[in-house]
C-alpha positions in Angstrom: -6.0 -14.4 -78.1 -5.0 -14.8 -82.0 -5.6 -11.1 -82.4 -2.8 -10.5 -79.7 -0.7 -12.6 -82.3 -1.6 -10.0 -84.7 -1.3 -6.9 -83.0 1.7 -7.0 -81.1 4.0 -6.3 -84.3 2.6 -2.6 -85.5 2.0 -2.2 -81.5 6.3 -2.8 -81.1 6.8 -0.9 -84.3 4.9 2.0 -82.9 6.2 2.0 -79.5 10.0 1.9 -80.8 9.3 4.1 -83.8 7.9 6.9 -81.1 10.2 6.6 -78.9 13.3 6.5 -81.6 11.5 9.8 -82.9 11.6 11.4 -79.7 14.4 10.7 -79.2 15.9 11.8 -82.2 14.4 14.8 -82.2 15.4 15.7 -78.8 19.1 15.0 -80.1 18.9 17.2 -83.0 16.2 20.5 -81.3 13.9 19.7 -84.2 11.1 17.6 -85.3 13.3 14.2 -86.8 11.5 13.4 -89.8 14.8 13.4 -91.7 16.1 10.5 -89.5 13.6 8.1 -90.1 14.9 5.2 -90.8 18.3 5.4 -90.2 18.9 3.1 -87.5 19.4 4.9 -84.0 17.9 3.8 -80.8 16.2 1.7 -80.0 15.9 -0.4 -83.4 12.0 -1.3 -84.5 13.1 -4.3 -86.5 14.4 -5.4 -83.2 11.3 -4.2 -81.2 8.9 -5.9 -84.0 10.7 -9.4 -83.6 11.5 -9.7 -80.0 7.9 -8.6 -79.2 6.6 -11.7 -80.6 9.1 -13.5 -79.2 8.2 -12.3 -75.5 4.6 -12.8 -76.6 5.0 -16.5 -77.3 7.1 -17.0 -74.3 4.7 -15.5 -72.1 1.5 -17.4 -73.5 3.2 -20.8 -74.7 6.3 -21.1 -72.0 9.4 -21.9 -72.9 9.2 -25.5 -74.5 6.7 -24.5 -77.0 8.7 -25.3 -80.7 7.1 -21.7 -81.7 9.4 -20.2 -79.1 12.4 -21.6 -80.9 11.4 -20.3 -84.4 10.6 -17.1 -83.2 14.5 -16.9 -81.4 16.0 -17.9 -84.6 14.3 -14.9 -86.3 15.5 -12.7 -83.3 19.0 -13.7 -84.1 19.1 -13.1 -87.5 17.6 -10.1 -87.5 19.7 -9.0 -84.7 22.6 -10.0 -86.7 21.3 -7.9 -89.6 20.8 -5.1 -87.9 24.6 -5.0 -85.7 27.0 -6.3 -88.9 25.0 -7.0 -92.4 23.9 -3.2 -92.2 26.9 -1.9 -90.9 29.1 -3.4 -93.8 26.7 -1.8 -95.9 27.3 1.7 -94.3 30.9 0.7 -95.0 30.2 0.2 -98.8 28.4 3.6 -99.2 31.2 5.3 -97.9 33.5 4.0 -99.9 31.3 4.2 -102.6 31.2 8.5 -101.8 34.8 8.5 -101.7 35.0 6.7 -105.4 32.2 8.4 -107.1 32.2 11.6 -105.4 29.1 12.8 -103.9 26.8 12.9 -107.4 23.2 12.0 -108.4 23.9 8.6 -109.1 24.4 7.8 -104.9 22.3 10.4 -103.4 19.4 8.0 -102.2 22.3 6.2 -100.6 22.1 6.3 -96.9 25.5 6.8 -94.8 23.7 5.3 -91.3 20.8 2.2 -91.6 23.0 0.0 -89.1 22.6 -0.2 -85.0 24.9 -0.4 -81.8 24.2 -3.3 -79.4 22.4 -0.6 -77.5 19.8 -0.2 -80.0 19.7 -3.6 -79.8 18.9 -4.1 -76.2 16.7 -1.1 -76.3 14.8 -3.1 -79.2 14.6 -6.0 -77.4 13.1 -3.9 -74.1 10.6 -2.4 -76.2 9.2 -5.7 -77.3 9.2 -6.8 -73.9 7.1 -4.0 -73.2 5.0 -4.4 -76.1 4.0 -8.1 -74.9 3.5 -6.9 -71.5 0.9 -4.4 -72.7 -0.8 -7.7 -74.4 -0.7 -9.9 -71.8 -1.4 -7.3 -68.9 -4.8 -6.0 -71.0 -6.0 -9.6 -72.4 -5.6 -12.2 -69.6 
């Protein structure tokens, strides 16, 4: 059982990096590698945070403290990933417009930032990723 607690991070940070692959790379006719890591659906930090989330819920119930932590880590890193990173997609593209397109911002990326439908995809594919657990350990 504490190996589930273990395993169901990379496990939701496979399943949504895959699928956000596939995804991607249906979108763009090519093999996505570019995109990784530029937000897009469904987002992994999402998946990774809401599968331990659903993991604890399903194993502890819902008036287990743990359960509380883990929501609080859901919602900031929810809120990261729908306004922090957005307002720093803002700041690159101001920062193109200022200094031109030069060496000095070309690591900078223009999309890191997610839709509330990444969002909900993220949290469905940490839901899946604890359902996996629970339906292959109990």
């Amino acid at each position: 059982m504490l190996l589930d607690y273990i395993i169901i991070c990379p496990l939701a940070f496979v399943l949504g990096g895959s699928l956000k692959f596939c995804i991607n790379s249906i979108k763009s006719r090519n093999l996505a590698f570019d995109q990784i890591g530029l937000g897009n659906f469904p987002s992994t930090h999402i998946s990774v945070v809401s599968s331990i989330t659903w993991l604890v819920y399903f194993r502890e119930g819902y008036s287990d403290p743990l359960l509380g932590v883990c929501l609080a880590l859901l919602i900031i890193v929810t809120i990261d990933a729908l306004d922090t990173r957005k307002k720093i997609e803002d700041i690159v593209r101001v920062l193109r417009v200022e200094l031109g397109d030069g060496k000095s911002i070309e690591g900078l990326r223009d999309k890191t930032g997610h839709n509330p439908i990444d969002a909900i995809g993220g949290v469905g594919v940490g839901f899946l990723a604890a359902l996996i657990i629970v339906c292959t350990t109990t």
